[in-house]
SELUMVO-99245 format. One record per residue (C-alpha): residue number from 1; x, y, z; residue in three letters. Coordinates in nm, 4 decimals. Layout:
N
 lumba       xx       yy       zz kemi
   NUM        X        Y        Z  ALA
...
***
This chain:
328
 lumba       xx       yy       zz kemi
     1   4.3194   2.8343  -2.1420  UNK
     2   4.3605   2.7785  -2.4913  UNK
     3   4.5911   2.4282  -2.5491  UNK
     4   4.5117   2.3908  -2.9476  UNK
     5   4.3250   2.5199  -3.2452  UNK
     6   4.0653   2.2761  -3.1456  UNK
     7   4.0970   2.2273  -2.7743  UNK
     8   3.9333   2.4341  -2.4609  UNK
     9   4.1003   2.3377  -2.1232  UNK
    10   3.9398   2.3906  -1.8044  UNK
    11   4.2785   2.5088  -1.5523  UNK
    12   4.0972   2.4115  -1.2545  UNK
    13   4.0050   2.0400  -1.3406  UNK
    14   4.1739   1.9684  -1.6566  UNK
    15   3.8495   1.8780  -1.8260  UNK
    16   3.8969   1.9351  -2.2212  UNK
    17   3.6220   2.0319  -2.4773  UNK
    18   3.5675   2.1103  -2.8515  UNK
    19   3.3723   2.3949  -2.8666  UNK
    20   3.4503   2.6990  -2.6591  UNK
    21   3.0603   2.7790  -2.5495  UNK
    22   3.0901   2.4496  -2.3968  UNK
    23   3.4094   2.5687  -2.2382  UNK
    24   3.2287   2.8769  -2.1460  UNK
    25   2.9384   2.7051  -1.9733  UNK
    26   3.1820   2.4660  -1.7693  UNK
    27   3.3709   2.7689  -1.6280  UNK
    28   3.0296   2.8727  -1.4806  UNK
    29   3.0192   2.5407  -1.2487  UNK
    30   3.3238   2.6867  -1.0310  UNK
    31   3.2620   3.0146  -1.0245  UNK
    32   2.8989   2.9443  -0.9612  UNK
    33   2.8075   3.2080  -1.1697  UNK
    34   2.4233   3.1774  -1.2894  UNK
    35   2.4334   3.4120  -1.6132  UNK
    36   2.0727   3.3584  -1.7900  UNK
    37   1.7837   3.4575  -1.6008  UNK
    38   1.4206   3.3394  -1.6557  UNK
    39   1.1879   3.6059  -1.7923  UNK
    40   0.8800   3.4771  -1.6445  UNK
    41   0.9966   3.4041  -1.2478  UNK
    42   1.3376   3.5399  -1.2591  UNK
    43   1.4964   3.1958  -1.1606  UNK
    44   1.8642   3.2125  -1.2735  UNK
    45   2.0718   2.9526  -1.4644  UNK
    46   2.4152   2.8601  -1.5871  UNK
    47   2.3420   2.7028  -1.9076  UNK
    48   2.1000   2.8404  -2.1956  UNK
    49   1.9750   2.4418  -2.2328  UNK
    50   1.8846   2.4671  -1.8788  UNK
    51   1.7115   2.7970  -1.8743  UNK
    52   1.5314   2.6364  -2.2116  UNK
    53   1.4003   2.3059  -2.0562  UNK
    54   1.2589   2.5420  -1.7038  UNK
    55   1.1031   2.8006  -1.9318  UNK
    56   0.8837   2.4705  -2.0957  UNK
    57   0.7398   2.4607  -1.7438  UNK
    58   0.5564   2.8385  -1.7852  UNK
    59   0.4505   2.7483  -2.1410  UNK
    60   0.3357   2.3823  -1.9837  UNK
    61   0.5273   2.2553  -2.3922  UNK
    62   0.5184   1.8755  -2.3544  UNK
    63   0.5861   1.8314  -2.6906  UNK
    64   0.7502   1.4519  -2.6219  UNK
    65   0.4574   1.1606  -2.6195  UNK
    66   0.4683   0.8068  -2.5217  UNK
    67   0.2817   0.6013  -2.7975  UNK
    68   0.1946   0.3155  -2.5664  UNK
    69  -0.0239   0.5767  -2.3006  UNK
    70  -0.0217   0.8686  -2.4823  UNK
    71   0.1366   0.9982  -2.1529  UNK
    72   0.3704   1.3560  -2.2296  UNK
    73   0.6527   1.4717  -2.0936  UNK
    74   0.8940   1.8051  -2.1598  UNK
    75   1.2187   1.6713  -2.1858  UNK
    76   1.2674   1.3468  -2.4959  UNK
    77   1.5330   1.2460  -2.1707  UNK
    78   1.2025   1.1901  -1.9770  UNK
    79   1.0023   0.9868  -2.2532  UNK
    80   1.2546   0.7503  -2.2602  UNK
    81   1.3062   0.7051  -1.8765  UNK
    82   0.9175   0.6802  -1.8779  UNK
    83   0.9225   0.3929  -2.1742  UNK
    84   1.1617   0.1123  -1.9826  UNK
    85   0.8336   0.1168  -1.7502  UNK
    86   0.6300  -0.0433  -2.0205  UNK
    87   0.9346  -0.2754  -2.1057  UNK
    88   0.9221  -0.3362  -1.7377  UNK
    89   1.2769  -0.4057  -1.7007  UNK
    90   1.4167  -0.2887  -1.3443  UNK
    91   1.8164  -0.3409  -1.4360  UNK
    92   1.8955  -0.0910  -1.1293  UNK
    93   1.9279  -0.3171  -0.8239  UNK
    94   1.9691  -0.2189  -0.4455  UNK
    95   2.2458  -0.3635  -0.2592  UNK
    96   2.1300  -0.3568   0.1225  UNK
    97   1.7581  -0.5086   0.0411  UNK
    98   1.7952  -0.6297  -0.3515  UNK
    99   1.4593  -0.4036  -0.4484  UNK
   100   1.4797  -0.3681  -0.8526  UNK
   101   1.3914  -0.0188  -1.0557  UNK
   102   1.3552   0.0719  -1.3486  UNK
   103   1.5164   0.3917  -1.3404  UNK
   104   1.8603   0.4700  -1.2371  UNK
   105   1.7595   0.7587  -1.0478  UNK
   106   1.4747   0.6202  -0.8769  UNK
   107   1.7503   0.3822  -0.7134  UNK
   108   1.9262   0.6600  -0.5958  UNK
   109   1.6648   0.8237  -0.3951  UNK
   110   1.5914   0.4648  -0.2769  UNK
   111   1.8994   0.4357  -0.1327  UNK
   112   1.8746   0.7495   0.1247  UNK
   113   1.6335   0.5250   0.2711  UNK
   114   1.9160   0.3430   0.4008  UNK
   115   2.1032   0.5727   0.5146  UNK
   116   2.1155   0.6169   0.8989  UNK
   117   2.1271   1.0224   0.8279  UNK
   118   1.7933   1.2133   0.7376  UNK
   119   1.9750   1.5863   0.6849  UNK
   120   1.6103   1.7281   0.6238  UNK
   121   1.4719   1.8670   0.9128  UNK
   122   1.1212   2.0370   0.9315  UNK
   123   1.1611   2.3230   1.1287  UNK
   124   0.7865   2.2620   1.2625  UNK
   125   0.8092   1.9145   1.4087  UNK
   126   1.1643   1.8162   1.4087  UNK
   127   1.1409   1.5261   1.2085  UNK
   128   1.3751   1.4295   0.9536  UNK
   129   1.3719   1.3390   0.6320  UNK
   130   1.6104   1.1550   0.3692  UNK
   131   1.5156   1.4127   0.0916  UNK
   132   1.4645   1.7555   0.0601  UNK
   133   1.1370   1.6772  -0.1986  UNK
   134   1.0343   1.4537   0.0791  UNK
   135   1.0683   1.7351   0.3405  UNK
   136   0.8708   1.9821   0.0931  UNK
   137   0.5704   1.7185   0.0343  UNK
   138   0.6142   1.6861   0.4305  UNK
   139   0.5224   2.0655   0.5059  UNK
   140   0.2128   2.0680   0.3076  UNK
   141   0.0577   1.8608   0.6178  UNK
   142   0.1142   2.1633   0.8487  UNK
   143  -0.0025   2.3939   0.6300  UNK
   144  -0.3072   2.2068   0.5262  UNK
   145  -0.2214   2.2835   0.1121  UNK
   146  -0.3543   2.0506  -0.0870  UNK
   147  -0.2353   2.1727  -0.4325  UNK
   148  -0.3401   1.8841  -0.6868  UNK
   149  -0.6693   1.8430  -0.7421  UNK
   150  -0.8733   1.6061  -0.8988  UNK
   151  -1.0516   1.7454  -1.2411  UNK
   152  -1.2937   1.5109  -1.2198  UNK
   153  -1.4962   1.5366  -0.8451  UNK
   154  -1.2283   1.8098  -0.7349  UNK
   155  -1.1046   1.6522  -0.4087  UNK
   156  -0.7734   1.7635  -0.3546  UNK
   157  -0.4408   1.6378  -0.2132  UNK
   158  -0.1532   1.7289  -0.0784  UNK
   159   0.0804   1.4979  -0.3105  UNK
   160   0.0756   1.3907  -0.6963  UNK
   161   0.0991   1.0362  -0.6434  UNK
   162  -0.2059   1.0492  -0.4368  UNK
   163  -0.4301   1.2155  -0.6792  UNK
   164  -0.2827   0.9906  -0.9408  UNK
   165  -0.3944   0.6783  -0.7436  UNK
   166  -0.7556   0.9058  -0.6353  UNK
   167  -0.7915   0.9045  -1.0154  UNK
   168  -0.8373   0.5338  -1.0751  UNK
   169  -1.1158   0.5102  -0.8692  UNK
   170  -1.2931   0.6976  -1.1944  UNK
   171  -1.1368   0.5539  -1.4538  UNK
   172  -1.1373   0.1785  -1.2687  UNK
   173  -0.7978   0.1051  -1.3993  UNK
   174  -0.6656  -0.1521  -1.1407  UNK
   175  -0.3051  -0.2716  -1.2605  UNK
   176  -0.1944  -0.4439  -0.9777  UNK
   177  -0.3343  -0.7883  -0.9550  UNK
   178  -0.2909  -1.0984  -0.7214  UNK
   179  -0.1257  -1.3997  -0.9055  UNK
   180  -0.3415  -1.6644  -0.6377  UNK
   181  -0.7136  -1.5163  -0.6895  UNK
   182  -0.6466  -1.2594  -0.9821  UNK
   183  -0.8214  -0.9799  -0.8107  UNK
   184  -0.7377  -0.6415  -0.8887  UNK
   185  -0.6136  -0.3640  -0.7084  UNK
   186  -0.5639   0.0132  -0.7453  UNK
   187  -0.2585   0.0415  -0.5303  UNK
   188   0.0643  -0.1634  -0.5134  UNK
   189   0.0354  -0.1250  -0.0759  UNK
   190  -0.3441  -0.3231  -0.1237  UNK
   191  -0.2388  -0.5862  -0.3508  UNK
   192   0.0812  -0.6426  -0.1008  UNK
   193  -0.1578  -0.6375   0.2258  UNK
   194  -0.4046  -0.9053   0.0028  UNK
   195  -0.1351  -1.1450  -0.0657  UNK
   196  -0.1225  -1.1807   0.3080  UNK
   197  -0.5159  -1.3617   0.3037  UNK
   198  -0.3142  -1.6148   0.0693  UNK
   199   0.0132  -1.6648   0.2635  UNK
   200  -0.1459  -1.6611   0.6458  UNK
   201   0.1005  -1.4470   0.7283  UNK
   202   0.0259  -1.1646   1.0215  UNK
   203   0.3658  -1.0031   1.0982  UNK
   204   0.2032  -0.7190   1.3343  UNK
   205   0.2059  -0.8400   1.6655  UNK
   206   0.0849  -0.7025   1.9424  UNK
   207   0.3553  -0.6221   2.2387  UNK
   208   0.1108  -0.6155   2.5057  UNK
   209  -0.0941  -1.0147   2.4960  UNK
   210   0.1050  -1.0953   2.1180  UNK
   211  -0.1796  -1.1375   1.9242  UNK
   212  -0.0676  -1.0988   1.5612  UNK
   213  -0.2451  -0.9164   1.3088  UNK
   214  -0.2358  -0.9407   0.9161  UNK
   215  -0.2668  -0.5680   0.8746  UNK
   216  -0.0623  -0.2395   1.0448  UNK
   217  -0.4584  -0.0851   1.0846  UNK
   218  -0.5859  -0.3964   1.2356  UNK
   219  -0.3109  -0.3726   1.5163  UNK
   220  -0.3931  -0.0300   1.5724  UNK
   221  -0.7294  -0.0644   1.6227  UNK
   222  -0.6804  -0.3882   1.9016  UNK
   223  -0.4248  -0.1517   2.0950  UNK
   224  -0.7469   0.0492   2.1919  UNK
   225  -0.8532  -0.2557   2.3931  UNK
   226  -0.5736  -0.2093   2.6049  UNK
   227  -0.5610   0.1755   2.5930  UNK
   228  -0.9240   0.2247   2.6571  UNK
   229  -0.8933   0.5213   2.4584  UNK
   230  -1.1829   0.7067   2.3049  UNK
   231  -1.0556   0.9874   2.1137  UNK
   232  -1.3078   1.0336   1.9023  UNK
   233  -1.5868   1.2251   2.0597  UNK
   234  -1.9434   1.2967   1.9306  UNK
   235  -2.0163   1.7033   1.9450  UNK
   236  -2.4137   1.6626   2.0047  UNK
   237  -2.3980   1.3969   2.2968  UNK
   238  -2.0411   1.3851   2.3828  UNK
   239  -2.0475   1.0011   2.3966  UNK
   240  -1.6789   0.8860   2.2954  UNK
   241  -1.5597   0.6274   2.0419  UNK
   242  -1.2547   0.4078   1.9842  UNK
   243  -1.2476   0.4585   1.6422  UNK
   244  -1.3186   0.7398   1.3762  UNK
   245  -1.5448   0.5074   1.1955  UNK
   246  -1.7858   0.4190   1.4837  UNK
   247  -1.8295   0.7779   1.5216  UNK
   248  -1.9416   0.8038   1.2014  UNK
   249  -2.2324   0.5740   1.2342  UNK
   250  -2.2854   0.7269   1.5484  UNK
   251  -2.3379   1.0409   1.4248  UNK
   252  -2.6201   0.8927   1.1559  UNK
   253  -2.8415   0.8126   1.5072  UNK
   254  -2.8496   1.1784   1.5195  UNK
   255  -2.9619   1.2688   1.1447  UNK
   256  -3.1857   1.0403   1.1350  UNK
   257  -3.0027   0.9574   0.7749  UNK
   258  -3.0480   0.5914   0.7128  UNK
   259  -2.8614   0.5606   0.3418  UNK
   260  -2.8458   0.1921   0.3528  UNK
   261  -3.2150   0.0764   0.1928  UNK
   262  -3.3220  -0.3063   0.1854  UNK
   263  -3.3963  -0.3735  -0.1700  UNK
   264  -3.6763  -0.6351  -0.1132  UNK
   265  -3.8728  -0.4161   0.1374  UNK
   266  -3.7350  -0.0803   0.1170  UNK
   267  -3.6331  -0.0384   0.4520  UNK
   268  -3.3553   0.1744   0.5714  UNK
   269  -3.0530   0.1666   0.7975  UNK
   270  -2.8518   0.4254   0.9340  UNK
   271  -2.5662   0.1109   0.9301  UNK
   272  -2.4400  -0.0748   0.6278  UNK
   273  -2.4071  -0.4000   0.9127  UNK
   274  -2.7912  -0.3648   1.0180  UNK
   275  -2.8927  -0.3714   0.6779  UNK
   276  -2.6858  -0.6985   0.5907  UNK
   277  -2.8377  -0.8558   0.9349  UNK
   278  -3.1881  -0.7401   0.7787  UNK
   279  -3.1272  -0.8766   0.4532  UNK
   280  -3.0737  -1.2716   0.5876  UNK
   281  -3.4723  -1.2261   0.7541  UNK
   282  -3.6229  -1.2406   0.3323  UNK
   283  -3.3540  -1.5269   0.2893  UNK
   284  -3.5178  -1.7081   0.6251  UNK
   285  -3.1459  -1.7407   0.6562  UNK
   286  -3.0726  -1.8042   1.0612  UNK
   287  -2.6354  -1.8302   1.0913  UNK
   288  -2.6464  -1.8061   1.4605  UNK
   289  -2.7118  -2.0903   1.6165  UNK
   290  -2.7345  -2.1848   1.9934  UNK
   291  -2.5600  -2.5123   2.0817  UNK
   292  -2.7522  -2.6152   2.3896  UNK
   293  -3.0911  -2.5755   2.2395  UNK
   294  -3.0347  -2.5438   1.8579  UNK
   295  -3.2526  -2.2609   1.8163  UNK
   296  -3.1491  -2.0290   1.5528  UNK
   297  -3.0774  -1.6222   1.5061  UNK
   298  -3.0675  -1.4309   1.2566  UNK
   299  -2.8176  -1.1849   1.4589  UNK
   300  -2.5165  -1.2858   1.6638  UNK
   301  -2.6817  -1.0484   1.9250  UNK
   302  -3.0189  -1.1920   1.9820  UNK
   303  -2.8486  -1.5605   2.0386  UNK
   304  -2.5902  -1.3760   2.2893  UNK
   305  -2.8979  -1.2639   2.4831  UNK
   306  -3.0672  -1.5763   2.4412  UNK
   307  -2.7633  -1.7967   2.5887  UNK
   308  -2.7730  -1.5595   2.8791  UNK
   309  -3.1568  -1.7795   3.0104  UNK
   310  -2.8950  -2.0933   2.9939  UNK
   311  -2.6473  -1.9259   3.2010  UNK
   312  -2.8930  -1.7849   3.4513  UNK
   313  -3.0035  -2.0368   3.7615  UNK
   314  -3.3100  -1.9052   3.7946  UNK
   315  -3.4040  -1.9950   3.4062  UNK
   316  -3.2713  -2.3632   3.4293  UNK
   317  -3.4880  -2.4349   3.7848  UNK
   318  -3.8412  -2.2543   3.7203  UNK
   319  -3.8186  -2.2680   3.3008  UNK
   320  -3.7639  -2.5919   3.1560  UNK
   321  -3.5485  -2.5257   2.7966  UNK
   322  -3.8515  -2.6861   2.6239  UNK
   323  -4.0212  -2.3794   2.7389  UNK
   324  -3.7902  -2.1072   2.6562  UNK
   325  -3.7006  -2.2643   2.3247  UNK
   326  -3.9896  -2.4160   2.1631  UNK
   327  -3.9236  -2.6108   1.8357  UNK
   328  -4.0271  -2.3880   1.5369  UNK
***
């Protein structure tokens, strides 16, 4: 409806505008109306400034560049989102847990975490999600895509933030680092599980006997003493582990691959721990010590079979200790 000479007002919500395109692209929003259709995928669009900034994503334009990183972007709207990260001012503060971002939006998908409903329901497992992008990165696991992929030693992921982190183990860049010790860390989630060494902190306890653990992994890996489970099965001799990684070294037995090589003697181990035991035998180096006879190992498991002659009878009656454990 035309008011003025100068004014376009919308009938349905009284919203007023200066130019009558405008007023012509605002009518679209009720009647849902997507007018402009992509050339290249078909996708349709209300706006020609839409349909503009989606078409820069089949020309892969990202004309817009941060001068701090040199990082690029599409949309200008984006650089400058992307440059209060170098100012690293968070202004945009949660209410429920007082966590600070730096973007506006950000905050906003934050705050679905709160939420007690999670609308987005995978139609494969049932679980539910606070986001549809979260439910979308979600289905990749069933389907076993793993669409970004590293340029560099072409391992592949199934998100973007994980090859982003994957690629600073080339490039070394380790921004995150510990204001106690100063060491550096790749991820945000390492440098928060280090601070814990400083603090003495272990908030995962066990439900079972309540031991308390620093780290989520280390609980998981004590619940198997109660569990007894071993999942994790070798396919040539079908002996069982508790543990993926113990598997692993298991597995090297078979091989006969021994990739950890003493670099005095040239020696190899098919275990990274044998080799270290190795190592402390050019150093004359003997950590284990026995406190009834103070004779000395060089492995924790030669002194735990030597303390068993102190705990046997028939050792202490027919074997005198100055016998078994001769001064060296």
């Amino acid at each position: 409806m035309l008011t003025t000479q100068t004014s376009f007002a919308c009938d349905l919500c009284k919203k007023t505008f200066t130019r009558k395109q405008s007023f012509i692209s605002h009518r679209l929003k009720h009647t849902n109306k997507k007018a402009l259709t992509c050339g290249a995928c078909s996708k349709t669009f209300a706006h020609r400034s839409t349909l503009y900034t989606h078409f820069k994503t089949h020309t892969k334009e990202r004309p817009h560049v941060c001068d701090v990183c040199n990082k690029t972007f599409a949309q200008k709207a984006h650089l400058t989102s992307h440059l209060l990260i170098h100012k690293q001012e968070k202004n945009h503060v949660c209410v429920y847990c007082e966590k600070a971002f730096t973007l506006k939006r950000s905050l906003t998908v934050h705050l679905l975490t709160h939420a007690p409903e999670k609308p987005f329901v995978c139609h494969l497992c049932s679980k539910g999600f606070h986001s549809k992008n979260v439910l979308k990165a979600h289905l990749l696991i069933h389907t076993n895509e793993k669409p970004h992929q590293c340029n560099i030693c072409n391992r592949a992921f199934t998100q973007r933030a994980n090859l982003k982190t994957h690629l600073r183990t080339h490039t070394n860049i380790k921004p995150y680092t510990c204001n106690v010790c100063n060491k550096a860390f790749t991820q945000k989630s390492s440098l928060t599980s280090h601070t814990l060494v400083h603090t003495k902190e272990k908030p995962h306890t066990c439900v079972i006997c309540k031991a308390a653990f620093a780290y989520r992994a280390a609980l998981r890996r004590h619940l198997v003493v109660h569990t007894k489970e071993t999942p994790h099965v070798c396919d040539i001799c079908y002996r069982a582990f508790p543990r993926r990684g113990a598997l692993n070294q298991h597995v090297l037995t078979h091989s006969n691959t021994k990739p950890h090589v003493c670099e005095v003697c040239n020696r190899a181990f098919s275990r990274k721990d044998n080799l270290n035991a190795h190592a402390l035998t050019h150093l004359q180096r003997k950590p284990h010590a026995c406190d009834k006879c103070s004779k000395s190992f060089v492995r924790k498991d030669s002194l735990n079979k030597h303390l068993l002659m102190h705990e046997s009878k028939y050792f202490e009656d027919f074997f005198p200790v100055s016998a078994l454990c001769p001064e060296d």
